[in-house]
Each structure stands twice: as C-alpha cells, then as structure tokens.
N, C-alpha and C positions, 0 to 999 in steps of 0.2 A: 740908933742904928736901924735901918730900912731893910730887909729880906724881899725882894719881889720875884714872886713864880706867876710865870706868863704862860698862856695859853697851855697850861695843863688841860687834857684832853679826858673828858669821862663820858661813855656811853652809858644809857641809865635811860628808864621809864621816864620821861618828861611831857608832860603837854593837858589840856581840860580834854579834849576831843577822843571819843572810844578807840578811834584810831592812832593814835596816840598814845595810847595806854597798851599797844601790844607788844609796840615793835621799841626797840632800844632806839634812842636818837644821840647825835652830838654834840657835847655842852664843850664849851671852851670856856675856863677858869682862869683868873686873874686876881693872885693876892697880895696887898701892899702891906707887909706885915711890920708895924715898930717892935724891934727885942729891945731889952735891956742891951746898954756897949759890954758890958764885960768880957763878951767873948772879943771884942778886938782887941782887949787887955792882956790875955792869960794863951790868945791860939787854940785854946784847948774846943773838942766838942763838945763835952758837957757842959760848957759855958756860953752854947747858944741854941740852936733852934735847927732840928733837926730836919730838912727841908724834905728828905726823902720819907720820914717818918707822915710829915705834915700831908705832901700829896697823897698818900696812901690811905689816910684818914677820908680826906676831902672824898674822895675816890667811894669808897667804902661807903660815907656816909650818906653821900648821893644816889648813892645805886639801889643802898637797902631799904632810903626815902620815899623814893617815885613817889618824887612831888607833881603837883598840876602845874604850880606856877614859879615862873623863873624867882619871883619876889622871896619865893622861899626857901629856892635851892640856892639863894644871895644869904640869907641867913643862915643857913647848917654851914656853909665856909665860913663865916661870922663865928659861930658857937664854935667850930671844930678849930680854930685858928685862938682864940683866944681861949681855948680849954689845956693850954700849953702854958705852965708856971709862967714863962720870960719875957709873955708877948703881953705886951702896953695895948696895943690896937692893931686895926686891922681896917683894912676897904675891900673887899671883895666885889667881882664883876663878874657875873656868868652870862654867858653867850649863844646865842641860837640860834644858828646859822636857815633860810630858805621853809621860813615859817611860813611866808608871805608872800604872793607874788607879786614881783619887784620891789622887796624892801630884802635888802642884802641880810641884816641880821637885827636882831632883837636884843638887847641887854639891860639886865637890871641891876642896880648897885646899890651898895651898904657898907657905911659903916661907923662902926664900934668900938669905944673904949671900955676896960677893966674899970 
C-alpha cells in the first residue's frame, strides 16, 4: 500500500548563504510512503498511517533543523516518515523554488527502506 503527500508546504531557515539563514523560505515536500496493507483490510485508523500526524512531523522537524542543504532536509522526511511502526519505505523530494536565476526550482531526493 503507497500513502503519497504531495507538495506539503514548510517555511523554515533553508539555504548555506548568511542571507539565507534569516529569513524563512519555501520548501515544497513530496512523500512516497510504502505502509503495511492492513489498514485496507480492517478500514480502521490505527491500522494505517496517520497522514495528518506525519505532515506535522515533517513540518516541525524541518523548521526546528534549519538545515543548509536541501540533501538534508530530503533526509529528516526520510528519518521522520520511517520513525512510524507501519512504514516499509519511503522516497522523499524537497523543493526549492527561485534559488537561481533562470532555473525554475532545485530538488533533491532520497530514498529508504526499514
């Protein structure tokens, strides 16, 4: 069973540059989560993967990180996504919109199996 949360939205310190490190920017999150099927077995919520639980993590985890580099803020979605009993794996993509000029967006990806 595949969970995917698209362009979850996190402001948060991101970037190497001093100017970078003051001002919040915006990251757009992409996670391909494998659970265990049991929850299409039972209907039930405690028998899957609690999505809203999971962005608020991601969210959290990113923010309190103020990371430098995207490569890293691709791993705390990694760590924070598989720190969940039911998830097998995971691919996370974080996004960086107008780093660069004329290059639309910046993304770096990962992923992880338990």
């Amino acid at each position: 069973m595949v969970l995917k949360l698209e362009e979850i939205q996190v402001e948060c310190i991101i970037g190497e540059l001093e100017a970078e490190r003051i001002k919040k920017q915006l990251l757009y999150v992409k996670a391909v989560i494998d659970i265990e099927e049991k929850s299409s077995l039972t209907d039930k919520i405690e028998d899957t993967l609690d999505y809203c639980e999971v962005v608020q993590k991601i969210r959290g985890n990113l923010e309190r990180e103020k990371c430098r580099m995207l490569e890293r803020a691709a791993k705390i979605v990694c760590d924070t996504c598989l720190s969940f009993g039911n998830v097998k794996s995971v691919k996370a993509e974080v996004r960086k919109e107008g780093t660069l000029r004329g290059v639309k967006s910046v993304t770096a990806e990962m992923e992880e199996t338990k």
